[in-house]
Every structure is written in C-alpha cells, then in structure tokens.
C-alpha positions in Angstrom: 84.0 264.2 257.8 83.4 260.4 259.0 86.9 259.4 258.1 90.0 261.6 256.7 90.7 261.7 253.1 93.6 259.3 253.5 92.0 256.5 255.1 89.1 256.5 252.6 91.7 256.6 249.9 93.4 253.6 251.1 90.2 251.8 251.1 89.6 252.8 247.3 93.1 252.0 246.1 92.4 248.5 248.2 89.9 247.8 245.8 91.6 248.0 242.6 93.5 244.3 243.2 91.5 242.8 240.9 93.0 244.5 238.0 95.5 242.5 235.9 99.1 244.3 234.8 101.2 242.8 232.3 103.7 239.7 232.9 107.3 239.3 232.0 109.7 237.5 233.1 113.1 237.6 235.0 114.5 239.2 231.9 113.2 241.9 229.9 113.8 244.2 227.1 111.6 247.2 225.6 111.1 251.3 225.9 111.2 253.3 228.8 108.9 256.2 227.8 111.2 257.7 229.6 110.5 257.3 232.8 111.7 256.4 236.7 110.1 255.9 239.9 111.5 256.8 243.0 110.0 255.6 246.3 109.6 257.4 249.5 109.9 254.3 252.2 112.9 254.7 254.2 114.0 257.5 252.9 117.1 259.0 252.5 117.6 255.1 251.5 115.0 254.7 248.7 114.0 252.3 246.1 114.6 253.9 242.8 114.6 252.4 239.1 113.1 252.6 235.7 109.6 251.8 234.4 109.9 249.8 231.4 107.5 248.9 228.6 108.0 245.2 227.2 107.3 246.9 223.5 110.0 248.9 221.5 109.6 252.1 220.0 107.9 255.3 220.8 106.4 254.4 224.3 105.9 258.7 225.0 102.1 258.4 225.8 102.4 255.7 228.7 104.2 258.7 230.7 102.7 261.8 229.8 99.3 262.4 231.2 99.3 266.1 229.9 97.9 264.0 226.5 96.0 261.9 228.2 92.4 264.4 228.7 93.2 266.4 226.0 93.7 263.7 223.6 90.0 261.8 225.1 92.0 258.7 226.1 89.3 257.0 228.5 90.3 255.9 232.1 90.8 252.0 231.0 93.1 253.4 228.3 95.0 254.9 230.7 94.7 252.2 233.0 95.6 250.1 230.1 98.8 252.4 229.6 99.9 252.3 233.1 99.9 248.5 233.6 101.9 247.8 230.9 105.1 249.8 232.5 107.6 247.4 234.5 108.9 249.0 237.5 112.5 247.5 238.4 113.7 248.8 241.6 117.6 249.0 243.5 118.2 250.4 247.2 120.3 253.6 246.8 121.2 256.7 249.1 119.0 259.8 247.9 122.7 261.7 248.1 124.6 259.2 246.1 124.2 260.5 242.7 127.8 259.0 241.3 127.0 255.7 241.1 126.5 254.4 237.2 123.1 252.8 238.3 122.1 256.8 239.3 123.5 258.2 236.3 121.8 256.1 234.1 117.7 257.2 235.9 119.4 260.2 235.1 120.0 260.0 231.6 116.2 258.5 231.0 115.1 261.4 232.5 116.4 263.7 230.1 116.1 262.0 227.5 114.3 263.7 224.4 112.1 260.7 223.5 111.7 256.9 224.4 114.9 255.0 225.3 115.5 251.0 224.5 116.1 249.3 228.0 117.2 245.6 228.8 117.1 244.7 232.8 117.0 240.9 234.6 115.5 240.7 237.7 115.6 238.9 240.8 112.3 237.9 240.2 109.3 237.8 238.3 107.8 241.2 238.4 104.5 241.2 240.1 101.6 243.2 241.9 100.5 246.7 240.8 100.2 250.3 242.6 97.4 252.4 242.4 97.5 255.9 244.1 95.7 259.5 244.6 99.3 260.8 244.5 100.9 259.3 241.5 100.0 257.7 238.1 99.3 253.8 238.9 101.8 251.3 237.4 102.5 247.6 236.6 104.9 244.9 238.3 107.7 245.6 240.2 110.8 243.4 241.3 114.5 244.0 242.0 117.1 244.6 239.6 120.5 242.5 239.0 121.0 244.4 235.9 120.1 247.2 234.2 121.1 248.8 230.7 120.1 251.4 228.2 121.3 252.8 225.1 122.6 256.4 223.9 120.1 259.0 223.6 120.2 262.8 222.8 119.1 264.8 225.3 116.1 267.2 225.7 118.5 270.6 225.0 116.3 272.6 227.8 117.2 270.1 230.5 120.4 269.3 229.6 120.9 273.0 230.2 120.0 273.2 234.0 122.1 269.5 234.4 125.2 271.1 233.5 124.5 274.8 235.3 125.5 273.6 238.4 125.5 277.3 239.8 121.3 277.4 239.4 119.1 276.6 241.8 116.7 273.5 241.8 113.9 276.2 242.2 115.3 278.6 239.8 115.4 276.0 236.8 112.0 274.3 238.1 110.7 277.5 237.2 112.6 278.4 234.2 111.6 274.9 232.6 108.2 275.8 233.1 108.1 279.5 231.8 109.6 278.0 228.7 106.5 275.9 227.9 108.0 271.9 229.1 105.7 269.3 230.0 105.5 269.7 233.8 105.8 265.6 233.8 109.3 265.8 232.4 110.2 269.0 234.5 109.1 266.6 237.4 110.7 263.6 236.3 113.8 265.6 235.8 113.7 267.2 239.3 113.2 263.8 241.1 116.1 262.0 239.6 118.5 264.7 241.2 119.2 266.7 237.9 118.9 270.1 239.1 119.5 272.3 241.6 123.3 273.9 242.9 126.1 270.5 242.6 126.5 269.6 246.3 123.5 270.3 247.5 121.3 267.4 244.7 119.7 264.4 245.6 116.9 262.0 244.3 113.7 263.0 245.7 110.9 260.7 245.8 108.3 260.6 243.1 105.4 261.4 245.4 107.6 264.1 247.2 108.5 266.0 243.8 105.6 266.2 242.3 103.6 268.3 245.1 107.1 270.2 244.9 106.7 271.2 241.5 103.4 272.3 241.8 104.1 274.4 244.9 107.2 276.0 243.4 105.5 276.9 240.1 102.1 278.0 242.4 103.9 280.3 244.4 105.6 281.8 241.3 102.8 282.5 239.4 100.7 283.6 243.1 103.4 286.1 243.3 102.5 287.5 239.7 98.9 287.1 239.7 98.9 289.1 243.2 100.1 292.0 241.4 97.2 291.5 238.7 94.0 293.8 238.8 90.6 291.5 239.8 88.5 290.6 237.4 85.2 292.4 237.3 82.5 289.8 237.6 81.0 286.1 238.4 82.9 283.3 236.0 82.3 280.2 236.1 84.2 277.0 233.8 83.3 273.6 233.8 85.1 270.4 232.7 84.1 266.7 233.1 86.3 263.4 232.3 87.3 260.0 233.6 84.2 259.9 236.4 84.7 263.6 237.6 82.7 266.1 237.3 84.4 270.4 238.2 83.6 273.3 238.5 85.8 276.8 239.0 83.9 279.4 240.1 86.0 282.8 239.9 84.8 285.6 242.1 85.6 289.6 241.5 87.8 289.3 244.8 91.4 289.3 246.0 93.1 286.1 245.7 91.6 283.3 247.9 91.3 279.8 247.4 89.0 277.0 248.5 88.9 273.3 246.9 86.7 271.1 247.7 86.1 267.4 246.4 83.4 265.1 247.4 83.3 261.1 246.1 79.9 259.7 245.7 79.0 256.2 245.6 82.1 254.9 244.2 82.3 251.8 246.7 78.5 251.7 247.5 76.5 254.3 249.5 79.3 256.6 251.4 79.3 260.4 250.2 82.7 261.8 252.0 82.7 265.9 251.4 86.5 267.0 251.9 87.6 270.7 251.9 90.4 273.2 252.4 91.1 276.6 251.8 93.6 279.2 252.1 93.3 283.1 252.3 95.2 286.6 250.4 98.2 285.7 252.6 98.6 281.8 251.7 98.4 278.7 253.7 100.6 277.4 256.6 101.5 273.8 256.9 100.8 270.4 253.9 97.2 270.7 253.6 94.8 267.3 254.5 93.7 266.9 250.9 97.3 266.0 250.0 98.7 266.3 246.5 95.7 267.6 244.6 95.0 270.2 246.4 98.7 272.0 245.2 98.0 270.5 241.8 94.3 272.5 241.2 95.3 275.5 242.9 98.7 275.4 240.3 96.3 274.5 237.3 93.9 278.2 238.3 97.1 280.5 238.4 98.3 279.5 235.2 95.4 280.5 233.7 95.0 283.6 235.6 98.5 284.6 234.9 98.0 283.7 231.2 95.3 286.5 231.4 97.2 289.1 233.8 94.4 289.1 236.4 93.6 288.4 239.5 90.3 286.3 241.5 89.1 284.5 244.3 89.0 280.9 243.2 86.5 278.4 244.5 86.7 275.1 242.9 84.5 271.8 243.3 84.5 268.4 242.3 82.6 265.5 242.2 84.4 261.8 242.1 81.4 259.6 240.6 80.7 255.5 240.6 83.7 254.2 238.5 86.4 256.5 239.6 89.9 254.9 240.4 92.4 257.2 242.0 95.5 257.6 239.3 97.5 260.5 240.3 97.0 264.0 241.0 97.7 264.5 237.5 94.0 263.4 237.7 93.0 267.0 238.9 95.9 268.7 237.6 94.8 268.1 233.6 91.2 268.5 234.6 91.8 271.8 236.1 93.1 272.9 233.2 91.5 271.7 230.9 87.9 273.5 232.5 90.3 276.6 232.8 90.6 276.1 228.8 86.9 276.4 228.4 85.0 279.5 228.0 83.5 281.0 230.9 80.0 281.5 231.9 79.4 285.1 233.6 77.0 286.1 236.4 75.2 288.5 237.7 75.8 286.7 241.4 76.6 284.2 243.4 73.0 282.9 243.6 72.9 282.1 239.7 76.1 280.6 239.5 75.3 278.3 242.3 72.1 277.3 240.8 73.6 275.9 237.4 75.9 274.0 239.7 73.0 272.7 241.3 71.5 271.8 238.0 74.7 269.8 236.9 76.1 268.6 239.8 74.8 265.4 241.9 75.6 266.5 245.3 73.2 269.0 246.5 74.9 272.0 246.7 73.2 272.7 250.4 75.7 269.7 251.0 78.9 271.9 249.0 78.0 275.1 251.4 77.2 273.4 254.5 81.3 271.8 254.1 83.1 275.1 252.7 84.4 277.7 254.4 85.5 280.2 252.0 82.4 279.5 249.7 79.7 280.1 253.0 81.1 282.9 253.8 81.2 284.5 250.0 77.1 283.5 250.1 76.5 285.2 253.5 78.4 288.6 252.5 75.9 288.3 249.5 73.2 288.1 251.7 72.0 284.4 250.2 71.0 281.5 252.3 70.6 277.7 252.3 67.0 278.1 251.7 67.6 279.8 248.4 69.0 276.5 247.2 66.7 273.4 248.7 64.8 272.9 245.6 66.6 270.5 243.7 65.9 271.0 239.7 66.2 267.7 237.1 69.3 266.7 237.3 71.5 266.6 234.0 72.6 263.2 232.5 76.4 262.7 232.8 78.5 260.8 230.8 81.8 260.2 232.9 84.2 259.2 230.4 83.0 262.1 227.8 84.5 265.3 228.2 82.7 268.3 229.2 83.4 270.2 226.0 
C-alpha cells in the first residue's frame, strides 16, 4: 500500500465538491423517508436530527438502498436521491433520550412509511457529505424548530421499543431473522430504540451501522460454523454503479479474505487494499473500515440461507466514475452476486482465470496483495506464472448490472 485506505478515501470524497444538492431556505416543509442522522464528532455530545425531503408524500426510496441495485437505479439516481434530503441538526447527550426533540428521531425511525415534517433553521442549509461509510446527503444547518405529524408505527419495532427487558443485540437480531430491511433495523438501533431501558442511547450513524452488520455476522458465523462445507469451487459475480465482484467460495472451513482495489478513479493510482480473518475470527476493527463487516455479513446470509459452510474469498474492483456512497455500496452488491447462480470449478486455477478474463486488474496483482487467497493457490500447488498471460479483456459497462 502507498497510502492507507482512509487517506485515499478522503482524497476521493474531496473531490465530489462540485456536485450541487438541493436549496431551501430557513424554513422548510416536506417528507422524511423516514430517516435521521446521527453524527459521531464529540461524542457522547452529538449532532443528531432528521433528513428531510422538500417534496410531500411517499419519500421511501431516498432512504432505502436495499432498492436501490435491485431496482437498477444508476449511481446519479441515487446521487440524485441523496442530495435532495435536508439534514437539520441539534446538540444532544447520546444518554438523554427524554427530551421531546429525542423522542420525536425516535418516532421517524419507526415509523411504518414516510412522515410530513416542518423545521426553520438557523440558517440556510448548505454543503453536502459524501462518505465510504454512509449514504451521502444534502445541506445541513441547525434547527430552531422541528415538528412532525402522527404516524403508525412499523408493529415489529414498535415491539422491541416497548420490551424494555430485551437486549439491543437480542432484538437486532430478532428484527433481522424476521425478514426487515436492515436500513430500518439500523436506523432504529441508532436513534436509541432498543436495547434493556437504562442502559439506551443514540449511537452515531457511522458507529451503528458496522454494529449491525457485526452483530447479524457473528450470528449467522455461529450458525454457518455448524454447517457441513460445500463440496467444490463456486464462483458468483455481480457488477453495478462502477464496481465490478467477485465471491469465490472454496470447499474449506470458514475463512474470509476481502479485498478491494480502485483503479484510475482520480487519474493513474491503482491502490490494492486487503484483510482477512481465519476459522476462529478476527481481533480488533479491521483497516478497510465499514465494508469489510458489511461483505463479510452479505456471504453468511447466503450461506446460512443454504445450511453450509465455505471459505470465502471476495474481490472487487472500484472503476473510473466511482463515488464512495456508503457501505451499503458493498453490502447490496454482495448480495446481490450471492443472488446469482454460481459457476463451479474443477480448481483454483480455472476460477482464477475467468477472473482474469473479466477483471481489469491483473490477477498477479490480486495474489501478490492477498493473504488467504496466496496461500489457497500455493496448497494447490499453482503459481504466478500460471497467470501472466493476460487474455482480451471483457467490455464492462459500470452502471449495468452483471445479471
């Protein structure tokens, strides 16, 4: 690596400046999707409010990115989605959940559709936030005031808001089993609506969303642990909004290695990042940040869903036109390759050589950064040399799915 992850990410985010988000003024009404932000700076003091639409009605899509690949929205849709929300913000004590302003992030959250908002600010609303963590959105500004209207809740989370005796884990995981989007589990979870009464509190977006995908992970690990392996070389691939995977599942105990490399998307640089954790799990937050929680979630639900167990290797390539947006980025990607059939081999070799027929990055470049994926080719006896011919490349289409 020339520079860590972060630091390169920071210098992508940097560039998206020149985009334009919507303006309002110091007053505003319109549809929360539902949705709230919570930020991290200076936390257990954080900045916390809505994010508002300046349209009224059913504003769902703007905050629910498990539509968004499935459904073939392109990345300056979503872009287009994101910079239309209005994020109005209020200094409040992450413990200090009886407060009206509270209550009210609260009662957006679960919420079981959009919900009509009015809010003045202090100011104008301006700027925009782009991140690798979480979905980008519009202006932001203080709030003087704030009100929404009645809504029925969504009955599952109004269940675990009122079960005061249930663990924030425990209903995580519960929410998920019974089929929720895991944006509204999330939501939910950040604005201090679960977990045992005393011990809740607002936890920022960034913060709960890597949470949620650990907590569900390590449930479905567990499960997929117990699992027999499957019996040969698989092999799904997926490609949207400038990125380009691939899962390879080997007929192994559970491991897991992700790797990402971003090619050309300021000019020349080709950064390689990788991580990887064995049978017995990973200590400490990994370098690769959010995403690397969010893929590794995205595998075990599929493995789960088929009561086996695999060694998981997955790669991706972040092409000229990618804009970070979220982990949801890799999260809904994952998945969605996961969704698509699987294409067997006999070995290692073959798989790696239709990966080197579709991917840009020389997959040399992929073995020479992995760990996990090196050593699976040396206990198969291949080498570099089998793969330094480099066939026609493929043409790619970045904002057409891979299906």
């Amino acid at each position: 690596m020339i520079i860590g992850k972060g630091a390169y990410l920071r210098q992508l985010t940097a560039a998206t400046t020149q985009m334009r988000s919507v303006e309002v003024g110091k007053e505003m009404t319109g549809s929360s999707p539902p949705s709230v932000f919570i930020g991290s700076w200076n936390y257990p003091d954080v900045l916390a409010g809505p994010m508002i639409a300046p349209v009224h009605g059913d504003t769902r899509i703007m905050d629910r990115p498990e539509e968004w690949i499935c459904g073939n929205l392109t990345q300056d849709e979503i872009i287009g989605y994101r910079m239309n929300l209005v994020r109005g913000k209020r200094m409040t004590n992450a413990g200090d959940l009886g407060n009206r302003f509270v209550e009210k992030l609260q009662e957006i959250v679960l919420a079981n559709g959009s919900i009509e908002s009015e809010a003045a600010f202090e100011s104008a609303p301006a700027g925009l936030s782009f991140s690798e963590e979480h979905t980008p959105f519009g202006p932001s500004a203080p709030l003087e005031r704030f009100e929404i209207e009645a809504k029925r809740w969504d009955p599952s989370l109004e269940k675990v808001f009122y079960d005061t005796d249930l663990t924030a884990r425990n209903a995580v995981l519960d929410l998920h089993r019974s089929g929720l989007a895991f944006s509204s589990i999330q939501k939910a979870f950040s604005a201090g609506t679960m977990g045992r009464g005393p011990r809740r509190r607002l936890v920022p977006t960034r913060w709960s969303i890597t949470a949620c995908d650990t907590m569900i992970g390590d449930r479905l690990l567990s499960e997929v642990k117990k699992c027999p392996v499957i019996d040969t070389i698989r092999m799904h691939e997926f490609a949207s909004l400038h990125n380009r995977y691939a899962v390879l599942l080997l007929p192994t105990a559970w491991e897991y290695e992700w790797t990402e490399a971003f090619l050309h998307v300021l000019g020349n640089e080709e950064y390689v990042f990788s991580d990887h954790e064995g049978f017995r799990g990973k200590t400490g937050y990994s370098p690769l940040g959010g995403c690397y929680y969010s893929c590794k979630m995205s595998v075990l639900e599929a493995l789960a869903r088929e009561h086996r167990q695999a060694g998981a290797i997955i790669l991706r390539e972040a092409l000229p036109g990618y804009v970070p947006m979220g982990v949801f980025n890799v999260r809904e990607n994952v998945r969605s390759a996961m969704r698509e059939p699987a294409t067997e081999f006999e070995d290692l070799r073959s798989a790696l050589a239709r990966i080197s027929a579709t991917f840009t990055l020389p997959v040399q470049r992929f073995i020479t950064e992995t760990t996990l994926l090196r050593e699976s080719l040396r206990q198969r006896q291949c080498t570099l040399s089998d793969f330094a011919v480099s066939p026609v490349k493929r043409g790619f289409a970045p904002e057409a799915s891979a299906r």
